[in-house]
C-alpha positions as CSV (number, residue, x, y, z in Angstrom):
1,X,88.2,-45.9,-182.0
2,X,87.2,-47.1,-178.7
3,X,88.4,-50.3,-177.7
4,X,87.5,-53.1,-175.7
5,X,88.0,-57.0,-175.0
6,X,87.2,-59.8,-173.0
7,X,89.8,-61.3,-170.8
8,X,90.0,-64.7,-169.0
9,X,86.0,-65.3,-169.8
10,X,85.5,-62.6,-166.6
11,X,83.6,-60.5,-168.7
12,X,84.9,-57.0,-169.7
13,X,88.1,-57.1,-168.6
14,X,89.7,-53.9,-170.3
15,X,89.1,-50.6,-171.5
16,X,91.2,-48.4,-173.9
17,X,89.9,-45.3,-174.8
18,X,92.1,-44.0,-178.0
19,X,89.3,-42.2,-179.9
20,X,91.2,-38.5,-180.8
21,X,91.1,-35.8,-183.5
22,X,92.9,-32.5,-183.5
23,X,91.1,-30.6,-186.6
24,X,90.5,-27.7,-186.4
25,X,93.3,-26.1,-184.3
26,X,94.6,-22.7,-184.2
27,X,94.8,-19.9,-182.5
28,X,91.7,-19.2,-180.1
29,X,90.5,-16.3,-181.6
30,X,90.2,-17.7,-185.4
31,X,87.9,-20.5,-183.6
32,X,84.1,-20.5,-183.1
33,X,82.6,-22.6,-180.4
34,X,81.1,-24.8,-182.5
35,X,85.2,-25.6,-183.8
36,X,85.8,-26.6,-180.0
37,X,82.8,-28.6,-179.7
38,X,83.8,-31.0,-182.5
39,X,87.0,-31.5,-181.2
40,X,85.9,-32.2,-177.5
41,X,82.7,-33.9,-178.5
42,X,85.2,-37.0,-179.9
43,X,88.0,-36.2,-177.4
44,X,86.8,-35.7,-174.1
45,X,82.8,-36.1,-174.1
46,X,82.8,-39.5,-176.1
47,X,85.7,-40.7,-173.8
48,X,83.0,-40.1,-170.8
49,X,79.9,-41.7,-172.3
50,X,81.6,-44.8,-173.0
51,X,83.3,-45.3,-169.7
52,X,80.7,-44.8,-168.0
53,X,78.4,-46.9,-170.3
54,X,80.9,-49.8,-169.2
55,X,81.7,-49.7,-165.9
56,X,79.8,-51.6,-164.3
57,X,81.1,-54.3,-166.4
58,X,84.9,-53.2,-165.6
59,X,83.8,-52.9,-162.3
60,X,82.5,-56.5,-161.4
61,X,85.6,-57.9,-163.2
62,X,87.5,-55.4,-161.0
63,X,89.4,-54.9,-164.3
64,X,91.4,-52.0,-165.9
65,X,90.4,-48.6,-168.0
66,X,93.6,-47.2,-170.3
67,X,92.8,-43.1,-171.4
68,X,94.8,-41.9,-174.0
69,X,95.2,-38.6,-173.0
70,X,98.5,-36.6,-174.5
71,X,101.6,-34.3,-173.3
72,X,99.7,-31.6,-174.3
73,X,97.4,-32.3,-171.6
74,X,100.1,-31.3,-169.6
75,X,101.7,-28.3,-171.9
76,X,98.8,-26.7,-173.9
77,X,100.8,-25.4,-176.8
78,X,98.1,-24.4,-179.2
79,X,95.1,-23.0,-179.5
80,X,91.5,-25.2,-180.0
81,X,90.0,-28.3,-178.4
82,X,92.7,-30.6,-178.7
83,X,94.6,-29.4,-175.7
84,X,92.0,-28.7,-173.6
85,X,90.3,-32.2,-174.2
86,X,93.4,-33.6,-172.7
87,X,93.2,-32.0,-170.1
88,X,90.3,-32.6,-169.4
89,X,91.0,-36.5,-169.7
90,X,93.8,-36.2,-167.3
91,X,91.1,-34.7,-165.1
92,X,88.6,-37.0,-165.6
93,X,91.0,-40.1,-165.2
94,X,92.6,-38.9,-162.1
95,X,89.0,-38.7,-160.5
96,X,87.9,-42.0,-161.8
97,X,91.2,-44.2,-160.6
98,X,90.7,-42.6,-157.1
99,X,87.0,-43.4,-157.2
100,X,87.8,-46.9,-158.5
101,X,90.5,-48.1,-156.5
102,X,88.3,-49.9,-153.7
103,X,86.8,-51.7,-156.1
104,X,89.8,-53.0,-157.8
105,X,89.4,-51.4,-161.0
106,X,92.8,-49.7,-162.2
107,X,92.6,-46.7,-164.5
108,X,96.0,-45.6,-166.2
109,X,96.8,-42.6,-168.6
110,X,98.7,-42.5,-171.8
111,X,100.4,-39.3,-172.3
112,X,102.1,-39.6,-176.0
113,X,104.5,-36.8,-177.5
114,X,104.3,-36.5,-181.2
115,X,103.9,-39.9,-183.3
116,X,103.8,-40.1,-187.1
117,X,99.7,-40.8,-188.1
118,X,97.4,-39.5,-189.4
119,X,96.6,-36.5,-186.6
120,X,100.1,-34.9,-187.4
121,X,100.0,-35.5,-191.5
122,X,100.7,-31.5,-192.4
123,X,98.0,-31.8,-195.4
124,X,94.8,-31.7,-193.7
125,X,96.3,-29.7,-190.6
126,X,97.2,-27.2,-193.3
127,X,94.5,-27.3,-195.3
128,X,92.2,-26.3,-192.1
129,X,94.1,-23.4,-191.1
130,X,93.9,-22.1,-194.6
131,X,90.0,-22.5,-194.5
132,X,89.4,-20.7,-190.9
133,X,92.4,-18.1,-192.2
134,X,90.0,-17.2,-195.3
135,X,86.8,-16.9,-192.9
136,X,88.6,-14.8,-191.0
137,X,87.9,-10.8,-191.2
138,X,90.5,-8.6,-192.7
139,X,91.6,-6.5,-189.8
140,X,91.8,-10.2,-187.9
141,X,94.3,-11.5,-190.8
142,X,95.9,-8.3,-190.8
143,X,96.8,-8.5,-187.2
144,X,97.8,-12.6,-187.0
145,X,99.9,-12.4,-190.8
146,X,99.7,-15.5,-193.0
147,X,99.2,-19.4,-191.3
148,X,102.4,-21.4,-190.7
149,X,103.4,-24.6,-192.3
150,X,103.1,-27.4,-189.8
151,X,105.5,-30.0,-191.5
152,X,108.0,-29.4,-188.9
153,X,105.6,-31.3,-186.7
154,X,105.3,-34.2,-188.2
155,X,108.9,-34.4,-189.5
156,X,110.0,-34.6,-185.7
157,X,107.4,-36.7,-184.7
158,X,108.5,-40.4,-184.3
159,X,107.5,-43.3,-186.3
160,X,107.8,-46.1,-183.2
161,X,104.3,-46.5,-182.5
162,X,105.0,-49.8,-180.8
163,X,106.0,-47.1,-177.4
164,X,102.4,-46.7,-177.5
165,X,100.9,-49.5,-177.8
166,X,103.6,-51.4,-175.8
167,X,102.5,-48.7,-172.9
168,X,98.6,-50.0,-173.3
169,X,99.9,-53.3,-173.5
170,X,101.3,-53.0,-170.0
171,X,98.4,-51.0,-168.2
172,X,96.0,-53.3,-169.5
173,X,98.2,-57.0,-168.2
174,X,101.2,-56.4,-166.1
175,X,100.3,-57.4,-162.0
176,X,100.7,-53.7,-161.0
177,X,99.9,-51.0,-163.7
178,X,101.1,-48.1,-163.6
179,X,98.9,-44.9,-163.5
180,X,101.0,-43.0,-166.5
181,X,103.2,-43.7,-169.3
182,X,105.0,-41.0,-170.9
183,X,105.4,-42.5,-174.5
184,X,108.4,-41.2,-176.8
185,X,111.6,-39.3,-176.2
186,X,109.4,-35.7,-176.7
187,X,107.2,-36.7,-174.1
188,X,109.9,-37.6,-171.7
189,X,112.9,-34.9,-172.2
190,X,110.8,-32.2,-173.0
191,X,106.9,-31.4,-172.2
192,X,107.1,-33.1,-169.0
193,X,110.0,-31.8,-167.7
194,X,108.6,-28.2,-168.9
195,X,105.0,-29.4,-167.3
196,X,107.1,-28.6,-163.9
197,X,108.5,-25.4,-165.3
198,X,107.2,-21.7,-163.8
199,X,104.9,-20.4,-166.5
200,X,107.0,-18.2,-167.4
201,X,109.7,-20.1,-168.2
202,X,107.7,-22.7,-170.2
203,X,106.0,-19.5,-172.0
204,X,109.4,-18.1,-172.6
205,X,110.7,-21.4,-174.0
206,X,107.6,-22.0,-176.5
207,X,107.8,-19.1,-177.7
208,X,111.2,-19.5,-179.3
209,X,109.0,-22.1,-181.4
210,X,105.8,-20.3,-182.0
211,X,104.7,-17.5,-184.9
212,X,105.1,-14.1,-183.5
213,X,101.7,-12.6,-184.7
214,X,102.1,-9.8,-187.8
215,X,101.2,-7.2,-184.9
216,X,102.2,-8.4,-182.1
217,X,105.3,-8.0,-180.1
218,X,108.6,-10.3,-180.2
């Protein structure tokens, strides 16, 4: 959903762009492009065409835009659209808050770790990779081995969604926004500080987490 609401009867006052699916992700190769269209069609593309369908109402009320982007548009951990959809609203928010600034208009990003809804429920995360996994051709299956369970995911994920919306709560009304909020204890002891990491020491790290393909090597 893509939020907005009036503010002080100035007219548009606030933006918050929160619109976000992650289905279907997993590695690149089991992905058509049509799989990464879907994803940053919602993500990245419908996060544009709003914005800009609103700013010049943002813009004469010199008010504020809020993109929920994610800490995996700073770590890209897995393969699909999701990741690179948040980087790409990193991207496009960094360019927008420079380009607004003289006007007034103050643009802020919302970089969450893992939070307990419905994007990290296991069941339908699961039940996609099952689906591209049986599409897949046999020397491709033979060569990645069988999907993993992704319940670890949402069993670390927090359930304090309040860090969130306390973060857009702030961008949106405090006298001097900020122009990122790293939401949850993930976010903030882990993928940022490995955002600053050499690659290969980030690549090194994740991969203590990741599935070793069936033929690849450890």
């Amino acid at each position: 959903l893509h939020q907005h609401w009036n503010y002080k009867n100035q007219g548009l006052w606030g933006l918050v762009n929160n619109a976000g699916i992650a289905i279907p992700s997993a590695p690149n190769e089991w992905l058509s492009k049509e799989d990464f269209v879907k994803v940053l069609d919602v993500n990245l593309v419908g996060l544009v065409e709003v914005t800009l369908s609103l700013l010049p109402l943002l813009r004469r009320a010199r008010g504020r835009v809020v993109n929920v982007a994610s800490v995996m548009g700073r770590v890209s951990c897995f393969g699909g659209g999701y990741c690179i959809s948040k980087y790409g609203v990193e991207a496009f928010s960094d360019s927008l808050r420079r380009e607004l600034r003289p006007f007034g208009v103050q643009v802020s990003i919302i970089e969450p770790g893992g939070f307990q809804t419905g994007m990290t429920d296991p069941a339908p995360l699961v039940k996609g990779l099952v689906r591209l996994w049986e599409r897949l051709p046999a020397e491709t299956q033979a060569a990645y081995g069988h999907a993993k369970s992704t319940a670890l995911l949402h069993r670390l994920s927090s359930s304090r969604l309040s860090l969130v919306t306390d973060a857009a709560t702030h961008a949106l009304l405090s006298r001097c926004p900020r122009s990122r909020y790293a939401a949850g204890w993930d976010a903030r002891l882990i993928f940022l500080p490995l955002s600053y990491c050499p690659a290969w020491l980030s690549d090194t790290i994740l991969g203590f987490f990741l599935p070793v393909p069936a033929s690849g090597t450890p």
